[in-house]
Every structure is written in C-alpha cells, then in structure tokens.
N, C-alpha and C positions, 0 to 999 in steps of 0.2 A: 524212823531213824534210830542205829544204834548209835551206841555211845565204843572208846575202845579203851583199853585195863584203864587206864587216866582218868577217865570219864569224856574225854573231847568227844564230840558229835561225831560221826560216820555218816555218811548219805548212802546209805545201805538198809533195807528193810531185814534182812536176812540176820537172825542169829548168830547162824552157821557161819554167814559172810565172816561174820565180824570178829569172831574166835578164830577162824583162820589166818585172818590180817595179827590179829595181838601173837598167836602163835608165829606168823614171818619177823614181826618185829622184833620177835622176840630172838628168834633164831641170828638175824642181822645183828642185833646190839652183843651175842652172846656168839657170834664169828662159829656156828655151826654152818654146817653143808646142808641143811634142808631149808632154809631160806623160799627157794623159788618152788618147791612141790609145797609149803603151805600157802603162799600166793594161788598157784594154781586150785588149790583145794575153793580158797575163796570165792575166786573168778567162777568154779563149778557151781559156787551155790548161788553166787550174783554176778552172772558175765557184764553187768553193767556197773560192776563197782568202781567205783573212779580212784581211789586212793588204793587197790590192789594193782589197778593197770600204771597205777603213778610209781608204786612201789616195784612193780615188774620194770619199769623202768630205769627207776635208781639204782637197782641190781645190776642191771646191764654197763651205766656209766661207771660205775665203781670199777670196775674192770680196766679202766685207759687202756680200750683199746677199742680201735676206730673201726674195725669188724661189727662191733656189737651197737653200732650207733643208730643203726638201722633199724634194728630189733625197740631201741629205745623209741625210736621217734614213733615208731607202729604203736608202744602203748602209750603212749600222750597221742597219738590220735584216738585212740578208745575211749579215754576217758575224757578228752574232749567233747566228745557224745553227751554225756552228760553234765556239760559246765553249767547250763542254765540252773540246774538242780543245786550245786554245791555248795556249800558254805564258804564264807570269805577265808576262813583258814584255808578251804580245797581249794581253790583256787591261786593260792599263792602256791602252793607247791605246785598247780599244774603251769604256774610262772616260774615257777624254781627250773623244773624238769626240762623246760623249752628251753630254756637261758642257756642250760647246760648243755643239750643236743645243739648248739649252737655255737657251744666254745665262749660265752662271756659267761664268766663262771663270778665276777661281781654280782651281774645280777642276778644271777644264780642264791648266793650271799646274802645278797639287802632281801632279796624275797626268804630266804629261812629267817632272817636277824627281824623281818615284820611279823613272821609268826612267832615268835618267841619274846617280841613284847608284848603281844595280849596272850600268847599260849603256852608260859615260858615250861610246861611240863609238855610239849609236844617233844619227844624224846626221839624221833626221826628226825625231826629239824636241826635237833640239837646234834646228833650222832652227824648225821651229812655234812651239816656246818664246821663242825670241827676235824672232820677230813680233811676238806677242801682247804682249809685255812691252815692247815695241815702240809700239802702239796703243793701248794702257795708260799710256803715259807714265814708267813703270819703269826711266829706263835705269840705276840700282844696281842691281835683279835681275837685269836683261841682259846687264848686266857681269859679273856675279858668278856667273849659269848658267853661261857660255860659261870662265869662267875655272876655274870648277869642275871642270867635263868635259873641260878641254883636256889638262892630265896623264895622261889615260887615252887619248891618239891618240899615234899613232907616225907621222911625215909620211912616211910610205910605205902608209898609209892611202888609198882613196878614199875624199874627202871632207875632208881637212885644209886644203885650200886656202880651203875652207866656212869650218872653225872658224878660221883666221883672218881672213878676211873679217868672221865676227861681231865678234871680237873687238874689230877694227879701229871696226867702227861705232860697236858699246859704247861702247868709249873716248873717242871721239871724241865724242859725246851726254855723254858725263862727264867733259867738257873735260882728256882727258890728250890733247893733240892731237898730239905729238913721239911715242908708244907707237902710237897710234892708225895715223897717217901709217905707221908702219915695218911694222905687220902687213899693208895693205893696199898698200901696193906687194909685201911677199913674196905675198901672193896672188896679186896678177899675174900676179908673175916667177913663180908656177909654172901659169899659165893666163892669159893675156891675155883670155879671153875670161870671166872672174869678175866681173862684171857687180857683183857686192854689193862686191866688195872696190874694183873702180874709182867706186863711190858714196860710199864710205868715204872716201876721199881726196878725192873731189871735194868732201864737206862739210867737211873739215879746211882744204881752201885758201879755201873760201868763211866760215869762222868767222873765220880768219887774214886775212882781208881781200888775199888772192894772187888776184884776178884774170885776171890774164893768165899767170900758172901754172896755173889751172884749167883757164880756154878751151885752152892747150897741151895739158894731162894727157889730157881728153878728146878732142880733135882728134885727138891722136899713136893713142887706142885703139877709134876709131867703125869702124875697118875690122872688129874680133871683132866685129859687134854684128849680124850677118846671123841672120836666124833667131831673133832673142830674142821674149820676151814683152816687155811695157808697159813694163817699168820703162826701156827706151831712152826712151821720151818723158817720162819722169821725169828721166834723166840729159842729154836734150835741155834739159832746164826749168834744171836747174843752169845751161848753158853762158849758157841765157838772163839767166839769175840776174845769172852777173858780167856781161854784158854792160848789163845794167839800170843796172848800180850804177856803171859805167861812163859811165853815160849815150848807149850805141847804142842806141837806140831802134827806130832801123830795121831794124836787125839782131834786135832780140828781137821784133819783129814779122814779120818773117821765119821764125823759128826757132818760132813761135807757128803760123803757116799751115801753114809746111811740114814741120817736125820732131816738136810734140808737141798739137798739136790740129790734126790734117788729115781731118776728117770721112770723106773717101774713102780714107784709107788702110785697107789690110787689117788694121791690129789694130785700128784704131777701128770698123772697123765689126763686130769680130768684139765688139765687148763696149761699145760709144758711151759710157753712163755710166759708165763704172769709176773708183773711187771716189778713186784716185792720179790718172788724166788730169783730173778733174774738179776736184780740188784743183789740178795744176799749173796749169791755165787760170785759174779764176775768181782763182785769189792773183796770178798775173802779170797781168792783165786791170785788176785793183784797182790793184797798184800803178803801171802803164801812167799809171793816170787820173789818182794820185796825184799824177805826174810833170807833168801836162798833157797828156801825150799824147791825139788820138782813136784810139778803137779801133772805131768803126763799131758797125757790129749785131753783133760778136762774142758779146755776151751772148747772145742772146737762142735760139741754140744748147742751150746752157748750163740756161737759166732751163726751157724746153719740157724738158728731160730730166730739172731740177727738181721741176716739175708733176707727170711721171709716175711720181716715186718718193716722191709722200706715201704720209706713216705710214714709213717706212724711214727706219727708227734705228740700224743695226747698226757705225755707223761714227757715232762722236760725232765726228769731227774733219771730216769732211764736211761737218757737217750747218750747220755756218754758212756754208760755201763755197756750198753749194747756195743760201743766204739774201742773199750777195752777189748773186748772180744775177738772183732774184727781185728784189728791191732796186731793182738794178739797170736794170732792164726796168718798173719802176711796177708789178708785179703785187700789190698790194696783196691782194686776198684767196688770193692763195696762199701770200704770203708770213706772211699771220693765222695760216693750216692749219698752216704749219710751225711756229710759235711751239707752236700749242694741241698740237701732236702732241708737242714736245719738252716741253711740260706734262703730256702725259700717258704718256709714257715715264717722266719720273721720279717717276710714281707707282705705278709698276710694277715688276714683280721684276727679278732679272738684277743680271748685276756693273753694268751699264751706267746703270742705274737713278737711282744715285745721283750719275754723274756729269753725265747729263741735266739732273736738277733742279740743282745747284750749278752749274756750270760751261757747259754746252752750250746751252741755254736762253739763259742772260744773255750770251753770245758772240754765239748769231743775233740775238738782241734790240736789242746792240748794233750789229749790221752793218747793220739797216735802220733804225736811227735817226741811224747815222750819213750812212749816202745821203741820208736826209730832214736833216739839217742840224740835229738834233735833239742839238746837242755835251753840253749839260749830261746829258741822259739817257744817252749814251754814256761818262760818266765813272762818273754814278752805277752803271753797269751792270758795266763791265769793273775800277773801283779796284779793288772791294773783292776781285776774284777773281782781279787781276793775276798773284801768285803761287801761281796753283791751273791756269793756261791749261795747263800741263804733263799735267795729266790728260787735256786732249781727247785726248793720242797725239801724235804727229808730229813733226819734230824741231824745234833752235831754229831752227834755217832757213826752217821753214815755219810756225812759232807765228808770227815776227817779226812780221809783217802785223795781227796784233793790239795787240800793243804802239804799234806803230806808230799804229793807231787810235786808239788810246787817248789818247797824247801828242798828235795830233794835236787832237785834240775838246778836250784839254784848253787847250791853247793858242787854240783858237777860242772858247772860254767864257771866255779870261782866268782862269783857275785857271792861273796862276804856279806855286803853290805845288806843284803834283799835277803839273805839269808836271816841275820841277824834279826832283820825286822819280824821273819814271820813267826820268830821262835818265840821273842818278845810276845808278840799277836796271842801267841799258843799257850800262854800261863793264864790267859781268864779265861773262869769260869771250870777248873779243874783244880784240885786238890793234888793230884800228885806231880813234883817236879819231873820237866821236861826229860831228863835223866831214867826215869823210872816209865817214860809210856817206849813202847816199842817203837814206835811208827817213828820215833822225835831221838830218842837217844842217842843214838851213834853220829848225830847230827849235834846236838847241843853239847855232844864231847868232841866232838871237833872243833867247832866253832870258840 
C-alpha cells in the first residue's frame, strides 16, 4: 500500500500508481489541463487503482454536463472492483462519486464532510466539497468545511496554498472581505500561479468597488497563467467586469473576443459549452446591452450551443444564461423547451429538483420576458424569489445581473415601490453607493 504527498493510505502497490494520482491532484487543485493524462498515467501502472478511477470520475462530474455522466458511472464501476480492498476513506468517496452520478449531491456532501473529520488533510475532499457547496449556493458550509479542516494542515503540507485559497473565497462569499483578501494574497505569496486564490481577491476588489486595483492585481499575475484550464477566461471576465463598471466598453469587447470567448482558441474549442465560459459570455453580453452598447451576432454563438444542450439541467445557474441567449436571438421555441424542461426537472428527484421548480424556472422565465419587454411579468416572476437567487449557485458577482433585472423591469412597470425595495436590498454587503455601480446607478438616480 502507498501512501499520497499527505501521507493518507492509497490501496495501490504501485510507486508509479501513486506519483501519478498526487501529480492529477495536483494538476486538479492547481486548474491545469493535464489533470486526466496523469490519471491515465496512473491507471497504466495500476488499472485496478480505485481512487484514480474515483478521480477519473470526479473529473467528468465537474464538468455539469450530463453527456459525461456515463463516462463517470463507468469509473465507479472500475473501482467498484476493488471495494473489498479499500480503506474506509476509499470507500467514502466511492460513496461520494455514486451520490453525485445520481444527482443527490448532499450525499455526495456528508460523504466528503466524513472524510474530512478523521482525514481533514484529504485535499480532494476538501477541494470537491467546496465546489459543490459552491454551486449550491452554501457559502456558510463552505466556510465552515474549509475552516473545519484547516487546523488539521501544517503549511509545510502540499496543498495548503489550496486550503487557503478556499478559504479566502468562503470568506469572501460571506462578506468577511479584510480575512478573505489576506488568505488569498498568502496563497499567492506562496504560488503565484494559485489561480483560486488570485479569483479570491479579484472578487474581494470587485465587491469593494476597487476597480483599478483589480485590473492591477490581475495584469501584475496573467504571466502564471500559461497552461491553465478555463477558469483563466473566467478571471479574464473579472478584468472585464471592472472595466464594465468603469465604463471601457471597448476594452470589455476586446477582452470578450480575445481573452474569454474566442471560439478558436484551444480551451474553447477543447470543451465550446462549458458551463463557466458560457456564463461569463452571455452575463457580459447582457450587460454590454444594458449599457447600450451593440454587441453584434455575438449571441447567436451562444444560443446554437443552447439548442444543443436541451434537457441539460446539471447546472441550475446556467440554465438561465443559456435562456439569455435564446432570448436573445428570437428563438422562441427553444427557448419554450427550456422553460418546459426546467418544469420538468423540478418534478423530478435529485438535490436539484427542488431548486428547478422554485428558483431556476422563474429566473429563465424571467430572462425572456424581460428581452420581450414583458416588465410587469419579470417582477411578478423574480420579487417573490429575490432572496432565494442564492440557490442557483454562483457568487454575488455573477447573481448581480438578476437583481439587476429585476429593478430594472421594475422601474419600467412604474412599480416605485419594488423598486425602492431592491435598491435598499443592494446597499449590503458593498462599499460603493448605489450611484457609483453601473448596473444600479441610473436607477437609484431616478428613484
């Protein structure tokens, strides 16, 4: 039996196995693209490894998207093969990994939250936990996981740069943004190339209304960012962000072609819909319009990739991005199918289920009623769920856009009153007056 960088047990004879798996882990926590070719490496020197087929698997669910669920459930039956063998840690994750091929992503949850109270430096557990709790809209769990497990790491550990990078986020989501800020700059400082920890802070300057300390923060660290997965065109989208609220226009059209939706680039084309570039488009897209800007046929991109993932539900915070799209473009009957599909997801099992029918549902419903000019239905649809949007997942930086909607429509119906309220709503948890964010101004001067 090895052991892996932590020292936790492997149920693997192989060396070789076992330096492959800490090289995937390590690729995973550190959002590089070789992830799945060091898995494979592993699997080459022990096709009966249980925790690289477990990990071939969580690669796949990471993805939300219901194409690759197949793929996942084929490696939890691999490593099924050898449950009798494994240790009670393997075997919770091969409880994790089933839960989640399954859509009940609690149990998914309480099986990482069991390894992480006797294994609180299981840094898989902790990384997957804090996704999901993540796209769950949880960030008190998220908080509260990562702060859990964190007294069980010694920063001489690999992977502590991880656990404060979580941390930093948490916090940051649970508006302690002075705690938040100080973990994710020590992330850096001990890896410049900690992708989660420089997202960390880049939400923290963007909540704080810092601007042009953002566009810095980021500028000063795009040089680490050779070789990443996606989330550079997510940390692209931030820069875009302030630059929006700045009023560069041309600059976040720029940074839109050529940073974080460039059709030809090699991660786009290695995965077109994924389910973050798809969000960062169509929410920068929206507010482009908001602004006046034109954005051309940009949609319409966007909307074709829409089309080909009806019935794909695995991502409720998506699923009205994808309806902006539609929208967007007049596809009216596909954008029908996506209503009737998030009708009939929330009548169906799974953690997801429930937040389909409340929340997911009346968010898309609302995004093409509001392109149709359809204000008073777009109040009736998002009031009453205002403070429930948390549930789709996503942080408040990318909720915004709804709220945003919201007040908007309400102020086009002449609802003062609903007005008033959301703007009131929109002073916590931000430092800069309503006056000074873009999305809110021209609204709180009216008002």
């Amino acid at each position: 039996m090895q052991q892996d960088a932590r020292g936790l047990a492997l149920t693997t004879d192989q060396p070789e196995a076992a330096r492959a798996y800490d090289a995937a882990i390590a690729s995973y926590l550190g959002y590089r693209t070789d992830a799945a070719r060091h898995v494979e490496a592993a699997l080459a020197a022990d096709p009966g490894f249980a925790m690289a087929h477990l990990l071939r698997g969580y690669l796949a669910m990471l993805a939300f998207n219901r194409a690759f669920v197949p793929a996942a459930a084929a490696a939890l039956a691999e490593a099924r093969k050898a449950e009798a063998r494994l240790t009670g840690r393997e075997r919770l994750h091969l409880e994790a990994l089933e839960a989640w091929t399954a859509g009940r992503l609690w149990r998914t949850l309480h099986a990482w939250e069991a390894i992480l109270a006797e294994h609180p430096t299981d840094v898989l557990a902790l990384r997957l936990s804090h996704f999901n709790y993540f796209w769950l809209g949880e960030v008190d769990a998220m908080r509260r996981s990562v702060l859990h497990a964190k007294p069980g790491w010694a920063a001489d550990l690999p992977g502590w740069g991880t656990v404060l990078s979580c941390e930093a986020f948490a916090r940051e989501e649970c508006g302690e943004y002075r705690e938040a800020e100080a973990a994710g700059r020590a992330a850096v400082e001990i890896d410049p190339r900690d992708l989660w920890g420089t997202h960390a802070v880049a939400h923290v300057m963007e909540m704080e209304g810092r601007h042009r300390d953002g566009i810095a923060w980021l500028d000063g660290l795009q040089g680490h960012w050779e070789g990443a997965a996606a989330i550079v065109h997510h940390l692209w989208w931030h820069c875009a962000l302030y630059h929006w609220e700045l009023g560069e226009f041309d600059t976040v059209l720029a940074l839109y072609d050529g940073r974080f939706r460039n059709p030809a680039s090699p991660l786009t084309r290695a995965m077109p819909d994924l389910y973050i570039d798809v969000q960062n488009a169509a929410a920068m897209l929206w507010r482009l319009e908001r602004a006046g800007v034109a954005v051309g046929d940009r949609w319409a991109e966007l909307a074709d990739k829409a089309e080909a993932r009806a019935g794909d539900t695995l991502s409720a915070f998506t699923q009205p991005h994808w309806m902006l799209a539609l929208a967007a473009t007049g596809r009216g009957d596909a954008a029908g199918r996506l209503v009737a599909d998030l009708a009939a997801a929330g009548e169906g099992e799974g953690t997801l289920a429930a937040i389909h029918a409340a929340v997911t549902g009346p968010t898309a419903a609302a995004a093409l009623a509001h392109r149709q000019g359809d204000w008073g239905r777009v109040v009736d649809l998002l009031w009453p769920i205002r403070n429930e949007l948390w549930r789709l997942g996503g942080s408040h930086a990318q909720r915004d856009i709804f709220r945003q909607m919201l007040a908007d429509a309400a102020a086009r119906a002449g609802d003062r009153n609903r007005l008033r309220a959301v703007l009131a709503e929109e002073t916590a948890g931000r430092t800069l007056p309503l006056t000074r964010r873009r999305g809110f101004a021209p609204l709180a001067i009216a008002a």
